[in-house]
mmCIF file as Biopython writes it, N, C-alpha, C and O atoms, coordinates in Angstrom:
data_model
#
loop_
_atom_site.group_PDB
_atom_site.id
_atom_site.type_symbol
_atom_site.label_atom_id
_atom_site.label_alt_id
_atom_site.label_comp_id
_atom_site.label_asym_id
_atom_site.label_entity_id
_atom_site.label_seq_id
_atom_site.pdbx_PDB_ins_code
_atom_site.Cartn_x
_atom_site.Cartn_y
_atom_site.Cartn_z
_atom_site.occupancy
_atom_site.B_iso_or_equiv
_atom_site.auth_seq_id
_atom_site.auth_asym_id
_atom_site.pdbx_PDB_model_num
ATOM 1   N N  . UNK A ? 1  ? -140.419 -198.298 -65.727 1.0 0.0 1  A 1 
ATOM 2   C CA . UNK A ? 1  ? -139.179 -197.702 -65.300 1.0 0.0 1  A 1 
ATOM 3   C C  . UNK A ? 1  ? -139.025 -196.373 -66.031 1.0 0.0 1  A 1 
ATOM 4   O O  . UNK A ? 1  ? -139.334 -196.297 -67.220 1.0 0.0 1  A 1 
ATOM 5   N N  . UNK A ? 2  ? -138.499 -195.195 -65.275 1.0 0.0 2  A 1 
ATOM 6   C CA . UNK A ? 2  ? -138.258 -194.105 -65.976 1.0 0.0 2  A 1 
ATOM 7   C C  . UNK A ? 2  ? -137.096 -193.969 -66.474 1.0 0.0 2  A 1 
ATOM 8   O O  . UNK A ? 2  ? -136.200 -194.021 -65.631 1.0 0.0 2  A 1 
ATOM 9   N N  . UNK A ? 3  ? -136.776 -193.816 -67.521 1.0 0.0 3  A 1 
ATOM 10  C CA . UNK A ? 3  ? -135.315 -193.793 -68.800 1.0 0.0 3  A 1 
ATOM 11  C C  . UNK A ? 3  ? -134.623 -192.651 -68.465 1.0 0.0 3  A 1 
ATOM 12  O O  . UNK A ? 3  ? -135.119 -191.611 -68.032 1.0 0.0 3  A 1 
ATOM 13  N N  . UNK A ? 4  ? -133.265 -192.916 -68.716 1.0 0.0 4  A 1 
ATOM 14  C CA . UNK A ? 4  ? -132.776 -190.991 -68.800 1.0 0.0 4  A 1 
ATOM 15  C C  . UNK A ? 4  ? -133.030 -190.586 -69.727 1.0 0.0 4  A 1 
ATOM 16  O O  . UNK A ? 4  ? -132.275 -189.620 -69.843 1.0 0.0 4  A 1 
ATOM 17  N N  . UNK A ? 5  ? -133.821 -190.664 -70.844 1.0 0.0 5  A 1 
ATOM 18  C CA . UNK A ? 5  ? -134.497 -189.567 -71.371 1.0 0.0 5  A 1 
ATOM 19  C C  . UNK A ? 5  ? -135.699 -188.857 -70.980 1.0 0.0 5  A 1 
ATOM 20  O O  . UNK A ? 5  ? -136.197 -188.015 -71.728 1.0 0.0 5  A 1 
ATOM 21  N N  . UNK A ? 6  ? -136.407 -189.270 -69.366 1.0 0.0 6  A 1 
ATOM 22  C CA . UNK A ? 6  ? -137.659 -189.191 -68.810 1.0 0.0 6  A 1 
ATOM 23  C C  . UNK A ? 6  ? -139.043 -189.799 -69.692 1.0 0.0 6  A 1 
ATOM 24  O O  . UNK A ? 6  ? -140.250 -189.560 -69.662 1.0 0.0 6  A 1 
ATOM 25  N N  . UNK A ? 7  ? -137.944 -190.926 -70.664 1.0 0.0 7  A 1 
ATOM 26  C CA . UNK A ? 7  ? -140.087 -191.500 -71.019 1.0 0.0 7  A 1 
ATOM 27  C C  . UNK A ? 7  ? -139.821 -192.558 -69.951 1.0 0.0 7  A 1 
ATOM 28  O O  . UNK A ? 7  ? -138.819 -192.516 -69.237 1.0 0.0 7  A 1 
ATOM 29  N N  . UNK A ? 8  ? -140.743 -193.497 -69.868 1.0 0.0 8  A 1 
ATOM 30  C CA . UNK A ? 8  ? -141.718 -194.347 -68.971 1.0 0.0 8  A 1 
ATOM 31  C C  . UNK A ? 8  ? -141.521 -195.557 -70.237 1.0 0.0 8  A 1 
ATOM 32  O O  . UNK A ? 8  ? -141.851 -195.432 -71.416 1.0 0.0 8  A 1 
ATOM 33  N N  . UNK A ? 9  ? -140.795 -196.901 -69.491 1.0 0.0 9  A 1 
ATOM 34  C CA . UNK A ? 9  ? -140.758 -197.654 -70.700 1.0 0.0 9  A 1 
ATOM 35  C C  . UNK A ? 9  ? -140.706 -198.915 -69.689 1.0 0.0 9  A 1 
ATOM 36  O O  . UNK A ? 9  ? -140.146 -198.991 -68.595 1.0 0.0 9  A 1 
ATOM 37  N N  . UNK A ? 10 ? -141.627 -200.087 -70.541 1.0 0.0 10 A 1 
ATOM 38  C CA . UNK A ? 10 ? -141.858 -201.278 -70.265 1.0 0.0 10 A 1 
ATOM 39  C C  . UNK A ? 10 ? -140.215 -202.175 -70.018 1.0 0.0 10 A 1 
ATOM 40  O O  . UNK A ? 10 ? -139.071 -201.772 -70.229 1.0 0.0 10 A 1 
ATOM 41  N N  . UNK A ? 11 ? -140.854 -203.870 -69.352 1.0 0.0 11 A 1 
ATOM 42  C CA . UNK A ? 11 ? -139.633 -204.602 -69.493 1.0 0.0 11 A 1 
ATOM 43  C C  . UNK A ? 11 ? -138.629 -204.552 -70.627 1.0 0.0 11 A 1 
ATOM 44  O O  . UNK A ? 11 ? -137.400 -204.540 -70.553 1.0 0.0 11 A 1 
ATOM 45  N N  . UNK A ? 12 ? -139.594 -204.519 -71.936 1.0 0.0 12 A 1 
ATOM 46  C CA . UNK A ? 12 ? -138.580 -204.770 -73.050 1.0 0.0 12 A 1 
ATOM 47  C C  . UNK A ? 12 ? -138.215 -203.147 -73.762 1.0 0.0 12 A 1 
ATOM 48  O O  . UNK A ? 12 ? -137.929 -203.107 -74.959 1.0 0.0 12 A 1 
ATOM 49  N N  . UNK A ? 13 ? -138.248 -201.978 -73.018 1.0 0.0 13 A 1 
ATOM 50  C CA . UNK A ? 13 ? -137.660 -200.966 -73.829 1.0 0.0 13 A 1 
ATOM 51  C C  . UNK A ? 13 ? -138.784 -200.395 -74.554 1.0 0.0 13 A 1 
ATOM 52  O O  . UNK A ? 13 ? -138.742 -199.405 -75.284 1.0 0.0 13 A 1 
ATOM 53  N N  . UNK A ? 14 ? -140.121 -201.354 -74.192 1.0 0.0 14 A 1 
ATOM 54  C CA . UNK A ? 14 ? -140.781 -200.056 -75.314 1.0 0.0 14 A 1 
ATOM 55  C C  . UNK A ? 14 ? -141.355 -198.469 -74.282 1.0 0.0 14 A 1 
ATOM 56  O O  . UNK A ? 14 ? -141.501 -198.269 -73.076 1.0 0.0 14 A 1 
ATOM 57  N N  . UNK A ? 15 ? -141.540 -197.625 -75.511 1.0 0.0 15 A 1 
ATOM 58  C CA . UNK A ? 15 ? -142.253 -196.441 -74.787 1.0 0.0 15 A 1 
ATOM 59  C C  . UNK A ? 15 ? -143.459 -196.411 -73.859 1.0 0.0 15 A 1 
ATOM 60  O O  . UNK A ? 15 ? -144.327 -196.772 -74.654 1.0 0.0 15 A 1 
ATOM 61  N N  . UNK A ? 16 ? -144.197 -196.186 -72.504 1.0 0.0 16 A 1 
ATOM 62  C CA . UNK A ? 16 ? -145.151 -196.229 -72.314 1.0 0.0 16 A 1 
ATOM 63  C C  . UNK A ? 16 ? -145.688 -194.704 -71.970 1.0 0.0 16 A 1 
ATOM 64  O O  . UNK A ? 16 ? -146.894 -194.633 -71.735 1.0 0.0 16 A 1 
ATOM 65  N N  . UNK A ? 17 ? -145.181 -193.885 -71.933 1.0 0.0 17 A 1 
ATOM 66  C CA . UNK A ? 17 ? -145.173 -192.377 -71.718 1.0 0.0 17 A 1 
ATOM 67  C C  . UNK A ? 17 ? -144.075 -191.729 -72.063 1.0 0.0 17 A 1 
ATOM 68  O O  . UNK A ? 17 ? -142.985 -192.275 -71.894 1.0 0.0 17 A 1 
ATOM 69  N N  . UNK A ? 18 ? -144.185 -190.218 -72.708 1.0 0.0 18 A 1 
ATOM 70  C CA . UNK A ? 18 ? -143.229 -189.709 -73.251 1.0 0.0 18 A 1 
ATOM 71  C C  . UNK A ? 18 ? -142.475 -188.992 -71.997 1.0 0.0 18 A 1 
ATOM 72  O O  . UNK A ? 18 ? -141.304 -188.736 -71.716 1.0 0.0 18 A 1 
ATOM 73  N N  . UNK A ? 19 ? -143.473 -188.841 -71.522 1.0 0.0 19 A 1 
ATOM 74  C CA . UNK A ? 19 ? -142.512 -187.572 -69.900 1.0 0.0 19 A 1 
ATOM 75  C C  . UNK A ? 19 ? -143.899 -188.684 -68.327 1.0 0.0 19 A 1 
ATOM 76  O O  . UNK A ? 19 ? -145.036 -189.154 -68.366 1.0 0.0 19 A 1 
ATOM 77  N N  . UNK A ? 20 ? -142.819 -188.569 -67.290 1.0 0.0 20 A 1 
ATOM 78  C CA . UNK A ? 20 ? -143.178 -189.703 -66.632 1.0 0.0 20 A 1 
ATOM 79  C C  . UNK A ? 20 ? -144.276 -188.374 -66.129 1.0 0.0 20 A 1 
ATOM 80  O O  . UNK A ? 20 ? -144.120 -187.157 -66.229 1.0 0.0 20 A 1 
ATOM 81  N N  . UNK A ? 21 ? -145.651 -189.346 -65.442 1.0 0.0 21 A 1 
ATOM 82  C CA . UNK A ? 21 ? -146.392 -188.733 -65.121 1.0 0.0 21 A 1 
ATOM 83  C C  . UNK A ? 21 ? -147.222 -187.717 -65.605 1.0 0.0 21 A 1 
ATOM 84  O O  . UNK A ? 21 ? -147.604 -186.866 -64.801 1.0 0.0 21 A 1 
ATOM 85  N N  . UNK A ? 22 ? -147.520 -187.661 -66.612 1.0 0.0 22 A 1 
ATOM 86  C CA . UNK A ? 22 ? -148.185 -187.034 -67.980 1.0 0.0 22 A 1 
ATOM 87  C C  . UNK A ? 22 ? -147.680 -187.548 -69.476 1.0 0.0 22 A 1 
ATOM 88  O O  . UNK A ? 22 ? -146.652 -188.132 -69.819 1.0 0.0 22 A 1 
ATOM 89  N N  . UNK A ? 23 ? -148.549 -187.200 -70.036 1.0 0.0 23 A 1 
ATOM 90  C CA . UNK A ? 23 ? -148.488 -187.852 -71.565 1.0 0.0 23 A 1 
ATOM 91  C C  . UNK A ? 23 ? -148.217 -186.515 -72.556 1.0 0.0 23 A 1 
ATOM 92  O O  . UNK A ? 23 ? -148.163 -186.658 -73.778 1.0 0.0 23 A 1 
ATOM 93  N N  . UNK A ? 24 ? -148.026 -184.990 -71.803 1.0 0.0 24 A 1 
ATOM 94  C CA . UNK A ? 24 ? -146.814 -183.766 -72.418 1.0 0.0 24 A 1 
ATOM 95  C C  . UNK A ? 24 ? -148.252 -183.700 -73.735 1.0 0.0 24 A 1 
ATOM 96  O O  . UNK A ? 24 ? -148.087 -183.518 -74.941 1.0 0.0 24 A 1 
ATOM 97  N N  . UNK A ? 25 ? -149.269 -183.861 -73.188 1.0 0.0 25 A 1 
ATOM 98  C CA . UNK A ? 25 ? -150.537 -183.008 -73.919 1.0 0.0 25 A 1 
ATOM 99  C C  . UNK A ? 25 ? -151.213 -182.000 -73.207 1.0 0.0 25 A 1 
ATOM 100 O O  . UNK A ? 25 ? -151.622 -182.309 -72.088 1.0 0.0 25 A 1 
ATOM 101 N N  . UNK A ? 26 ? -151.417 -180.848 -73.625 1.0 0.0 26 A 1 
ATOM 102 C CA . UNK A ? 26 ? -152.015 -179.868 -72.839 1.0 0.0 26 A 1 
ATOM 103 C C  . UNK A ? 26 ? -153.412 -179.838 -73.383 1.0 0.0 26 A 1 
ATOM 104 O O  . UNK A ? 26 ? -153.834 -179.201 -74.348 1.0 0.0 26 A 1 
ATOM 105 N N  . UNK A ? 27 ? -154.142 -180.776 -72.450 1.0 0.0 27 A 1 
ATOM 106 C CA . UNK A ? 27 ? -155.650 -181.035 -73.174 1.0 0.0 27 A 1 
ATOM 107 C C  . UNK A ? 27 ? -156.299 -179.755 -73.222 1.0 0.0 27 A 1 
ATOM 108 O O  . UNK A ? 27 ? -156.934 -179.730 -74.277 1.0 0.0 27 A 1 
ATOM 109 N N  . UNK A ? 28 ? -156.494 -178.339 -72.393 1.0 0.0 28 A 1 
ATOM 110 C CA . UNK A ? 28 ? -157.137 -177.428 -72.867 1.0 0.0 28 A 1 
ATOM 111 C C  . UNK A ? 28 ? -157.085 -176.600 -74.322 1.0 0.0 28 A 1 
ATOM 112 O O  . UNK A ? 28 ? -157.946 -175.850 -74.783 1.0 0.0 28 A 1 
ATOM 113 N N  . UNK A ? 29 ? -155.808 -176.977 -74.885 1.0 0.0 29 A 1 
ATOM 114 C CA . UNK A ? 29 ? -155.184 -176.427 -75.865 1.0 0.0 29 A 1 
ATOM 115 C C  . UNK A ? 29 ? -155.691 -177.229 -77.424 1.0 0.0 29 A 1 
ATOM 116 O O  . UNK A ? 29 ? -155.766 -176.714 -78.539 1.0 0.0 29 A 1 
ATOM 117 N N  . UNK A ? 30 ? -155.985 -178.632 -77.011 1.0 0.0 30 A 1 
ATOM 118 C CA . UNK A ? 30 ? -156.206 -179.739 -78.074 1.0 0.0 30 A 1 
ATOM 119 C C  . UNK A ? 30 ? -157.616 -179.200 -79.108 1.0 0.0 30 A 1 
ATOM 120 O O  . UNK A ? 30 ? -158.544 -179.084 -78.308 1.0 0.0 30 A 1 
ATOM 121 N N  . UNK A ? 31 ? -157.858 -179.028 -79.783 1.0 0.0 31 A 1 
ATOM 122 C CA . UNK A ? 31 ? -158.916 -178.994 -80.990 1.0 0.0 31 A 1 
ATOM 123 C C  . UNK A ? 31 ? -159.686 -179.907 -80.260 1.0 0.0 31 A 1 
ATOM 124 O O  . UNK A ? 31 ? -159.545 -180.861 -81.025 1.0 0.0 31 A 1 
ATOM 125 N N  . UNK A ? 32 ? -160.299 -180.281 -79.479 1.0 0.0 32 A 1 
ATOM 126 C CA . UNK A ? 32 ? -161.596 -181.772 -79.175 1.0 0.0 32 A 1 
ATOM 127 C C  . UNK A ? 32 ? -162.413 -180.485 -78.157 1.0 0.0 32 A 1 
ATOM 128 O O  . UNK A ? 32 ? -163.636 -180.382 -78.060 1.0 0.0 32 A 1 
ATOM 129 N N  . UNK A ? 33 ? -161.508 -179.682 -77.541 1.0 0.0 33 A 1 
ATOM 130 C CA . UNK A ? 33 ? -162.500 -178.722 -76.732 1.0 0.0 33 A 1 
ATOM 131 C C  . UNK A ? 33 ? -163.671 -178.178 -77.198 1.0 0.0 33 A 1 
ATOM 132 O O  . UNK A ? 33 ? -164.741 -178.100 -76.595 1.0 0.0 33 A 1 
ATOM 133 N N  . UNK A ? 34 ? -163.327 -177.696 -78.630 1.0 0.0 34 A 1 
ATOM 134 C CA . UNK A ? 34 ? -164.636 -177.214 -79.243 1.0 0.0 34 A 1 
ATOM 135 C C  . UNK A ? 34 ? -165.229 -178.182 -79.994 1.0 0.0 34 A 1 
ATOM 136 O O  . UNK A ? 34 ? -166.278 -177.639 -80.341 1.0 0.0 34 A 1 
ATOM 137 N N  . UNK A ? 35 ? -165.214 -179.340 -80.491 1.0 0.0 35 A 1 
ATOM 138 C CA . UNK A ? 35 ? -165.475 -180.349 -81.257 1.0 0.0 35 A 1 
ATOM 139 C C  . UNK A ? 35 ? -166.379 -181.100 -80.442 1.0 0.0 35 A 1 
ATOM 140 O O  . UNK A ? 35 ? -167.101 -181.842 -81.108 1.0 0.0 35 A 1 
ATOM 141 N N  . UNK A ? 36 ? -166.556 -181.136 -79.248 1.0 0.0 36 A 1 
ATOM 142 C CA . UNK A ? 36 ? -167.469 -181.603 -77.954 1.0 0.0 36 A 1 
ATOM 143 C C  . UNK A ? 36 ? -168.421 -180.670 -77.504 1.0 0.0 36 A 1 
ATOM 144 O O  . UNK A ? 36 ? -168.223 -180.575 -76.293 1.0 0.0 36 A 1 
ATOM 145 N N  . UNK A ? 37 ? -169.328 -179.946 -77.821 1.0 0.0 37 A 1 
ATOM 146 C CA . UNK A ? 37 ? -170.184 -178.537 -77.104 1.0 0.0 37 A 1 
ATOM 147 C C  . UNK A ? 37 ? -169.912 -179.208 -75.962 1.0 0.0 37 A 1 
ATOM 148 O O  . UNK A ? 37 ? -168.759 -179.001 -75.583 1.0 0.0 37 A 1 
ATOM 149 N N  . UNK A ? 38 ? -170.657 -180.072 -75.142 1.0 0.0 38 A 1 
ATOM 150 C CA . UNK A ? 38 ? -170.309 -180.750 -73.465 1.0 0.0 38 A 1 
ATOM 151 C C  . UNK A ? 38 ? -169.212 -180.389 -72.927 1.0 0.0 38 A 1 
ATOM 152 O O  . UNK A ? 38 ? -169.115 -179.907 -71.799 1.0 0.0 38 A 1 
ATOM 153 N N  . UNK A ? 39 ? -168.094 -180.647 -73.882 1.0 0.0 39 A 1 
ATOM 154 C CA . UNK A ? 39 ? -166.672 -180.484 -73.218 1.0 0.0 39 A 1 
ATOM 155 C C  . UNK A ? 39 ? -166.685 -178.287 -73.073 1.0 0.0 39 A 1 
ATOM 156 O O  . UNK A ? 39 ? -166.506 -177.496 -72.147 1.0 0.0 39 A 1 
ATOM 157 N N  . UNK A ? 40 ? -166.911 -178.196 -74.136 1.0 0.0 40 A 1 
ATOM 158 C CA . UNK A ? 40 ? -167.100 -176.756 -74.213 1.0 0.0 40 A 1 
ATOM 159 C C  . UNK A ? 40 ? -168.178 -175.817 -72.811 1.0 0.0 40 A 1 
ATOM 160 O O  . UNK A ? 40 ? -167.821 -174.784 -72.246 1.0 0.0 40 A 1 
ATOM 161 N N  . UNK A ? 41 ? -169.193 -176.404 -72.617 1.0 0.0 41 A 1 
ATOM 162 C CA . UNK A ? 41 ? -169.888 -176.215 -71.772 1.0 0.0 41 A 1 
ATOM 163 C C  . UNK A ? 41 ? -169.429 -176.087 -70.441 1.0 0.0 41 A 1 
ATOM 164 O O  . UNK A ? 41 ? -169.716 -175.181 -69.658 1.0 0.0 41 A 1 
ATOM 165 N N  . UNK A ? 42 ? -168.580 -177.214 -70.212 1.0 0.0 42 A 1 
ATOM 166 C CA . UNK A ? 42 ? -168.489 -177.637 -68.561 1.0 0.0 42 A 1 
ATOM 167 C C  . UNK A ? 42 ? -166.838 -177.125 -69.044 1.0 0.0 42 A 1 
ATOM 168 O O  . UNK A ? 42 ? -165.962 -177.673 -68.374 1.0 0.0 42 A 1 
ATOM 169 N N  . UNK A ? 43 ? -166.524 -176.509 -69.723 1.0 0.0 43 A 1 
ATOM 170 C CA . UNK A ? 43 ? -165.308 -175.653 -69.549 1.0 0.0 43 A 1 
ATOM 171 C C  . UNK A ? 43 ? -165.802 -174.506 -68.936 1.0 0.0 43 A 1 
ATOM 172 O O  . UNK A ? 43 ? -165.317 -174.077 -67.889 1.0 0.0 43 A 1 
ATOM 173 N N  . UNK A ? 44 ? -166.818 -173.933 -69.566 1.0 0.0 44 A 1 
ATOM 174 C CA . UNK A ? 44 ? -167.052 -172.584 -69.125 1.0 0.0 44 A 1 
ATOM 175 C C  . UNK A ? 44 ? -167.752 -172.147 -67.594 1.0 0.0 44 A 1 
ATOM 176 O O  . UNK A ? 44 ? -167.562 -171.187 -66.847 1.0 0.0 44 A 1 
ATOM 177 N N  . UNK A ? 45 ? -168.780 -173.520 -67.516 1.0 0.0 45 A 1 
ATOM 178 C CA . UNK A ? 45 ? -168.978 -173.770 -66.276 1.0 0.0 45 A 1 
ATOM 179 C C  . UNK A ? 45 ? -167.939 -173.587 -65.330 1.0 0.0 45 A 1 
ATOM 180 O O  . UNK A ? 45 ? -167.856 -172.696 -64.485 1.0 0.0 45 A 1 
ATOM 181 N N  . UNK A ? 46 ? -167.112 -174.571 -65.569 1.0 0.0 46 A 1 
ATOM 182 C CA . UNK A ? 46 ? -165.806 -174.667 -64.440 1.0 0.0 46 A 1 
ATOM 183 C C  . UNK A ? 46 ? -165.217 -173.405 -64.314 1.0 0.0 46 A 1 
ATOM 184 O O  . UNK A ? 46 ? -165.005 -173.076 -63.147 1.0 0.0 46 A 1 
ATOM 185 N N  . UNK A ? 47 ? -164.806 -172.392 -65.404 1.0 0.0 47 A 1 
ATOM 186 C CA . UNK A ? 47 ? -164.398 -171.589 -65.285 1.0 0.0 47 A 1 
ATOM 187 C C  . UNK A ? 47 ? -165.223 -170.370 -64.602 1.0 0.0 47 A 1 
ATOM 188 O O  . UNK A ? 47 ? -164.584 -169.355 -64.325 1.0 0.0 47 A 1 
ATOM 189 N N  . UNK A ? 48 ? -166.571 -170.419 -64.326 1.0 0.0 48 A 1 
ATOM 190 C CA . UNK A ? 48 ? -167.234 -169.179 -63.829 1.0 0.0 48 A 1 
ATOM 191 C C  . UNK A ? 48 ? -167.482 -169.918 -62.371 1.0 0.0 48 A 1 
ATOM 192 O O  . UNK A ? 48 ? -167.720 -169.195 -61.404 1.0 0.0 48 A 1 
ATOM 193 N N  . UNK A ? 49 ? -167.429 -171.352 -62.207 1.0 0.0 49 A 1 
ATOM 194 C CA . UNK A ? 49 ? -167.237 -171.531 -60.660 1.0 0.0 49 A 1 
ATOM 195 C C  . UNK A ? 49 ? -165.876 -171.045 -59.713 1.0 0.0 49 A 1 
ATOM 196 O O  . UNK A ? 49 ? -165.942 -170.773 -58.515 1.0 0.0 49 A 1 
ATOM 197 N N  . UNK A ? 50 ? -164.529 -171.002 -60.621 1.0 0.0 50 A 1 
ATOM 198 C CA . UNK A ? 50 ? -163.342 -170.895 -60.350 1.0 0.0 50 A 1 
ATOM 199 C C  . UNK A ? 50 ? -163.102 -169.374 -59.918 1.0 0.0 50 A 1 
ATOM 200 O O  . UNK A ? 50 ? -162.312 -168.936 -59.082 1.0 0.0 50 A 1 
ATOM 201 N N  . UNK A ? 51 ? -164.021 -168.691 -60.736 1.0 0.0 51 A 1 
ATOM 202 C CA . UNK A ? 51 ? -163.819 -167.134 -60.602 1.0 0.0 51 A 1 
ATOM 203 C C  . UNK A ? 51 ? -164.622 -166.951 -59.499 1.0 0.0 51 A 1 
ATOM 204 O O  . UNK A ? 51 ? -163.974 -166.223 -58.747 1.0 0.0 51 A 1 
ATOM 205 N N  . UNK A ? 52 ? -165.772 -167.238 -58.952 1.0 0.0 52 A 1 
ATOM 206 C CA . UNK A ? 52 ? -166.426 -166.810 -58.317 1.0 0.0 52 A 1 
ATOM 207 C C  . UNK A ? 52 ? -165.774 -167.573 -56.946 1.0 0.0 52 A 1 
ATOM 208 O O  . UNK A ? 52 ? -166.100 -167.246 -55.805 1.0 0.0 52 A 1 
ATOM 209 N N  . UNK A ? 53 ? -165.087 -168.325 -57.164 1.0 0.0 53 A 1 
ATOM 210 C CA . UNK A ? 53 ? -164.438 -168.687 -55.894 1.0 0.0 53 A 1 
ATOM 211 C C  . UNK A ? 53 ? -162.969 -167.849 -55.448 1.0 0.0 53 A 1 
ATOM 212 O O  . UNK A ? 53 ? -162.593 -167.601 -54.302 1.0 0.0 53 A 1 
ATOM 213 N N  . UNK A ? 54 ? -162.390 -167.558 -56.549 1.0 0.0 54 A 1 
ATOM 214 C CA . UNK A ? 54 ? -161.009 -166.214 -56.262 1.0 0.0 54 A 1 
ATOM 215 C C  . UNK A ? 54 ? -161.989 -165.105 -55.983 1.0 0.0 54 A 1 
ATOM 216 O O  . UNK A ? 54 ? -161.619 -164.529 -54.959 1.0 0.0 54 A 1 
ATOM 217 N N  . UNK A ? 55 ? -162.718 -164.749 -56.309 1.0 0.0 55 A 1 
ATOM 218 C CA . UNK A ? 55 ? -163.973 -163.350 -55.909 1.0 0.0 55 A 1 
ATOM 219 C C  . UNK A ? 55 ? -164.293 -163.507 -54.613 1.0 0.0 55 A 1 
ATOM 220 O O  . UNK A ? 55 ? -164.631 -162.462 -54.057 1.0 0.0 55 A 1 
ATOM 221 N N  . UNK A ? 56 ? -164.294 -164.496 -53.945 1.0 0.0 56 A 1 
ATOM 222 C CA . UNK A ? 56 ? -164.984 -164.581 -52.309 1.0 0.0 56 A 1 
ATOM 223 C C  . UNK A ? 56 ? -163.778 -164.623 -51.593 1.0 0.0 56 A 1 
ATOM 224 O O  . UNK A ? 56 ? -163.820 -164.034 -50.513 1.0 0.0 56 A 1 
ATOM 225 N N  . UNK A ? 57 ? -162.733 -165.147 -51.889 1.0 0.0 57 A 1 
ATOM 226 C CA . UNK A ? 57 ? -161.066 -165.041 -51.006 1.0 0.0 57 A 1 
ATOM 227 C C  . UNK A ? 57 ? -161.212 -166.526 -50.514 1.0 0.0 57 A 1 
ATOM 228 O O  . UNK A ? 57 ? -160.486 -166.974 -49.627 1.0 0.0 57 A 1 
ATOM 229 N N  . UNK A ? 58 ? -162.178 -167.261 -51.128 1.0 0.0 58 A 1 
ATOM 230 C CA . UNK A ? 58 ? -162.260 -169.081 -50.949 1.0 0.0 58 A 1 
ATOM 231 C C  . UNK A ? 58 ? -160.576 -169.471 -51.183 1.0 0.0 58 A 1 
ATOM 232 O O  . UNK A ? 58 ? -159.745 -169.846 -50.356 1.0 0.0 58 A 1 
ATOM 233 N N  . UNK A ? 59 ? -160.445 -169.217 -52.662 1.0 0.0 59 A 1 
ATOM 234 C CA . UNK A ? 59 ? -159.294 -169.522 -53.167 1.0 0.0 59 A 1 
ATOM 235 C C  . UNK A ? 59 ? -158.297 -169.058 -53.628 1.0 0.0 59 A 1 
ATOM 236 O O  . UNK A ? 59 ? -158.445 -168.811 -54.825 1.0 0.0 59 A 1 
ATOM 237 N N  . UNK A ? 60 ? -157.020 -168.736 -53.127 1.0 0.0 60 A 1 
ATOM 238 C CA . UNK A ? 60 ? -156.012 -167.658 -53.786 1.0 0.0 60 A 1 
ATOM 239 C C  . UNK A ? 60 ? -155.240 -168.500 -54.580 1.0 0.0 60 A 1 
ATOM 240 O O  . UNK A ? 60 ? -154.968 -169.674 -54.332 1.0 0.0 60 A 1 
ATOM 241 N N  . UNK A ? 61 ? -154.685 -167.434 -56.154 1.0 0.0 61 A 1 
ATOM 242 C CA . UNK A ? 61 ? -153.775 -168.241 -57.049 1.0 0.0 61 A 1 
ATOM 243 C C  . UNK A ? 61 ? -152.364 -167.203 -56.816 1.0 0.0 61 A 1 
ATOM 244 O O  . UNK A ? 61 ? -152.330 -166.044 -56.404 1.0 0.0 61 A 1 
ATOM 245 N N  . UNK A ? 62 ? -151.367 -168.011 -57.202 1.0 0.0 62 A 1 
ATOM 246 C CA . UNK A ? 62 ? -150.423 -167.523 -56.749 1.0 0.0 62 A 1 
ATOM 247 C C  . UNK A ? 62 ? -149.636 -167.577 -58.311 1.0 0.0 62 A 1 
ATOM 248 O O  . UNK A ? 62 ? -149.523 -168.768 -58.599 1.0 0.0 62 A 1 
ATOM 249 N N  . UNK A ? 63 ? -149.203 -166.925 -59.130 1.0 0.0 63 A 1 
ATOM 250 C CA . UNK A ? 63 ? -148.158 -167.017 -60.088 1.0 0.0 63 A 1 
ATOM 251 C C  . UNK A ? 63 ? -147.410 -168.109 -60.113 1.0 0.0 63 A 1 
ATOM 252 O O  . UNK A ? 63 ? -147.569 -168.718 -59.055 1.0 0.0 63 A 1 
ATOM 253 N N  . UNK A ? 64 ? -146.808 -168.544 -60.691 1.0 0.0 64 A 1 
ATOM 254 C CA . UNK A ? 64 ? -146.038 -169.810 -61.003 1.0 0.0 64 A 1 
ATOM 255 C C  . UNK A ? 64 ? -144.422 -168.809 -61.396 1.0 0.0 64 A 1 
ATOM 256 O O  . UNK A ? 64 ? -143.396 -169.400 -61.733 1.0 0.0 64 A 1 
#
C-alpha cells in the first residue's frame, strides 16, 4: 500500500520502498559505476550507441 508519505509499506506498517516505484537511488551517480570496470564499460558502450542513434534522427530527446 502506498502511505501519505509516498513510501510503499507492508500489512503491518513496515517500510518496503521509500518513494513508490523506485527506491530514490540514482544508480548512475552511485560509487559501484567505477568499482565494476564491466559496469564502467557497458556504460560507455551504451552511451556511444545512444549518440549515434540522436546523430541519425533514429531518436529525438526532448528536455524535461
Amino acid at each position: 500500500m502506498v502511505s501519505y508519505d509516498m513510501t510503499v509499506r507492508d500489512n503491518d506498517g513496515s517500510i518496503v520502498q521509500f518513494m513508490y516505484g523506485d527506491d530514490g537511488v540514482d544508480v548512475m551517480e552511485t560509487g559501484y559505476l567505477s568499482k565494476f570496470k564491466f559496469l564502467e564499460r557497458n556504460y560507455e558502450m551504451m552511451s556511444l550507441k545512444a549518440k549515434k542513434l540522436v546523430q541519425t534522427g533514429a531518436v529525438e530527446i526532448e528536455p524535461i
